[in-house]
N, C-alpha and C positions, 0 to 999 in steps of 0.2 A: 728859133720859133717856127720857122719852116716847115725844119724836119720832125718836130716836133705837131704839126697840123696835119702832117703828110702820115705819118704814123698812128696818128690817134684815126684816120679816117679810112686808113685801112682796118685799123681793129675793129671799128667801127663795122666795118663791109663784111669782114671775118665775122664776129658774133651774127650777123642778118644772115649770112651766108648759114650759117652751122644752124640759126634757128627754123631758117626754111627746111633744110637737108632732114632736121631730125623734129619737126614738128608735130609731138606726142599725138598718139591719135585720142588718146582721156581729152584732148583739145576741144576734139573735131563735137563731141558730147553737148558740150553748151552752144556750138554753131547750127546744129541739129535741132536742139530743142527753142533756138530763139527763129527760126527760120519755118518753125511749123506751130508756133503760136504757142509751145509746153505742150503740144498734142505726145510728141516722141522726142524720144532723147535715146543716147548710144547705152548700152550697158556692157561692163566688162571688157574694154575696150584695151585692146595690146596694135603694137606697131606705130608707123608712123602714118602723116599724113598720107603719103605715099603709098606704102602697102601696107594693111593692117587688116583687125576682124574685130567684131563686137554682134553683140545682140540686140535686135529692135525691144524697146520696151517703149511703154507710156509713161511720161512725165511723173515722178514720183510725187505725193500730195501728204502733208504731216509726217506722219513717222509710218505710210504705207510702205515699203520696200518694192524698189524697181524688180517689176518682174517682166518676162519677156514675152512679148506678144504674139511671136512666130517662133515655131521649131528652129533649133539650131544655129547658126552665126554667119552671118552674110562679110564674108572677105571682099577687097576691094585694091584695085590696082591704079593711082593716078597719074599721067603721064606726067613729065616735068614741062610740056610744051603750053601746061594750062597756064603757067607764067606770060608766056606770049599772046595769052587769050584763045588759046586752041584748046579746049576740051578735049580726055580719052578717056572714060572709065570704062574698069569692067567689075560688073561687082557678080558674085556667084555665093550658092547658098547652096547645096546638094538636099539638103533635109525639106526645101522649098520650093527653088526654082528649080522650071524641067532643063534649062540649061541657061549657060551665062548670059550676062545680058550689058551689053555695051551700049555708051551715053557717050554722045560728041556733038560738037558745034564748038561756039564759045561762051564768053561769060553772059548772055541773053537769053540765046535761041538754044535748042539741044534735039536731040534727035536720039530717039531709046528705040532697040534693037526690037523684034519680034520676040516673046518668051511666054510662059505663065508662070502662076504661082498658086503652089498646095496654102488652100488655107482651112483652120479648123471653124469649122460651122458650129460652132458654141460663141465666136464672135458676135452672129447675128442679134444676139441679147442684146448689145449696144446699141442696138436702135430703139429700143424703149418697147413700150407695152404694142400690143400684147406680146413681141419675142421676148420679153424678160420673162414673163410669164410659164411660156410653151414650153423653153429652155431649150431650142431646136439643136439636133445631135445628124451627124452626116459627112459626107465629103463635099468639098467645096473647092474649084478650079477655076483660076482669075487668069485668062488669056487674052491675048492683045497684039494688034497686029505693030508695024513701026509708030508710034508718038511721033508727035512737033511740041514740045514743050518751049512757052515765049515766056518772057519772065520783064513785068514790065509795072512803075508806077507799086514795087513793093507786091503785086500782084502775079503769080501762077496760073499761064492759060495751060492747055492741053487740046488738041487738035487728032482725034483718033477716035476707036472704036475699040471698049473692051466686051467680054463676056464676060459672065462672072456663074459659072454650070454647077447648079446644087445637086448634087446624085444620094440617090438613098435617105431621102432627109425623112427624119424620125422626131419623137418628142416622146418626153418620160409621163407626159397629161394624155398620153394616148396607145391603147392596145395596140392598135393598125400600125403596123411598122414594115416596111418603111411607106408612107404616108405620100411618095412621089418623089421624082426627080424633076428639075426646073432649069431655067436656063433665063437670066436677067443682064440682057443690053443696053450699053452707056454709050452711046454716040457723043462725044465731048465735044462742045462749041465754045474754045477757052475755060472760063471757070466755072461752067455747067455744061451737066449732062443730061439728057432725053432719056429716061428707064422705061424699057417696056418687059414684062414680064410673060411669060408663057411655060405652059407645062409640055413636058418631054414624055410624061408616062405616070403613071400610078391612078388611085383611087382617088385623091383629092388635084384638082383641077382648080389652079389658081390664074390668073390672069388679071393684066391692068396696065398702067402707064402714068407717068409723073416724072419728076426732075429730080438732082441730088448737085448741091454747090455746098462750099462752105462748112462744110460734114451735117450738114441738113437736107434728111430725104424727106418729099415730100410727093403723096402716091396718091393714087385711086384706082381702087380691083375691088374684084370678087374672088369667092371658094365658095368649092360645091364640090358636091360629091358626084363620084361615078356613077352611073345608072347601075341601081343594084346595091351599091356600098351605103346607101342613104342611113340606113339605120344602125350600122357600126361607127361612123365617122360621127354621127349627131352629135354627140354631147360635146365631143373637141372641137366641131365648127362651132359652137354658141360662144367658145374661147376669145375666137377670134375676132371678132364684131357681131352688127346688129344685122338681122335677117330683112331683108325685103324680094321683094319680088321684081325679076330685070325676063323680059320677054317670058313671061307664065311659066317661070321656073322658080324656086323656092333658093334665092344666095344668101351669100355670107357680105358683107361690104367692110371691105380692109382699105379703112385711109390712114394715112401717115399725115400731119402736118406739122 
């Protein structure tokens, strides 16, 4: 009966052993999509826990088919020390990130590298009207210096500052192309961030400031046109919101809530 406890408790150890070692990364998919609320989930996912690669998508809904949200397929390398509660990733994406980007600490706290990330500015539609509308077309670069990421009470803080630099941003409701480049700061204080907006160059001159938590932005700016551009850009500023008057200058007022 002994060797018979003794043996079932090794196999026992064996099976836990081999399912850690080769733990599918199609796994790692449902840990993904219950950890961000169904917001993302893995697509296409090969390897294991360990090493593997897959593409970001959003949660699929009825018989929508997962499609992917970002260029190309983000690989990922997890040390086996995260057993002992020591964090190593590195995860890398060539089609996306300007270079890899390592995440350590342990199972709490985490600490992610300096890096960016190419993202396509037809996203911006997901914030609702009027970008659903504009259908905004451009380049868009999401930079950040080191994170503190705390993870605490089921809840994700973040302690850091990103940028998030729209260049060349265009719209198919509008002649004037490209329409300006921008540049929107996220000072993060845990699970909200401070946005302030400012333009970098072109004909449309946008500006303002507000919060974003929760995947809820919530803003207040204006647009206006360059001195001179006033009568080409008129009919795409009336898109955007409602006209008033801010220091005897003729705006646009762009709230988000």
């Amino acid at each position: 009966m002994r060797r018979f406890a003794i043996w079932s408790l090794a196999g026992a150890i064996s099976i836990a052993l081999t399912m850690v070692v080769f733990f599918p990364a199609e796994w790692i998919a449902a840990i993904v999509e219950k950890q961000t609320a169904g917001r993302l989930t893995l697509g296409d996912a090969h390897g294991t826990l360990w090493r593997g690669s897959a593409f970001i998508g959003g949660a699929p809904s009825g018989d929508d088919p997962l499609t992917p949200l970002l260029p190309g397929r983000f690989s990922w390398r997890i040390s086996p020390s995260i057993l002992l509660a020591q964090v190593h990733v590195e995860l890398d994406n060539d089609a996306v990130l300007s270079q890899p980007v390592t995440v350590t600490g342990n199972w709490r706290q985490w600490t992610v590298s300096p890096g960016a990330m190419l993202l396509p500015a037809e996203r911006l539609a997901a914030l609702g009207a009027p970008l659903n509308t504009i259908q905004p077309s451009g380049q868009m670069r999401l930079s950040w210096e080191t994170l503190q990421l705390t993870r605490q009470h089921g809840t994700l803080g973040i302690a850091g500052t990103m940028h998030l630099e729209m260049k060349d941003i265009g719209s198919r409701m509008s002649a004037v192309k490209p329409l300006g480049s921008y540049d929107l700061e996220l000072d993060w204080h845990e699970t909200q961030a401070e946005v302030k907006l400012r333009t970098i160059s072109g004909p449309m001159l946008l500006s303002g400031s507000g919060s974003f938590g929760d995947g809820r932005l919530q803003f207040s700016g204006t647009a206006q046109a360059e001195t001179g551009q006033e009568q080409r850009l008129a009919n795409f500023l009336n898109l955007l919101g409602q006209r008033r008057q801010t220091g005897g200058k003729d705006v646009i007022a762009l709230e988000f809530k």
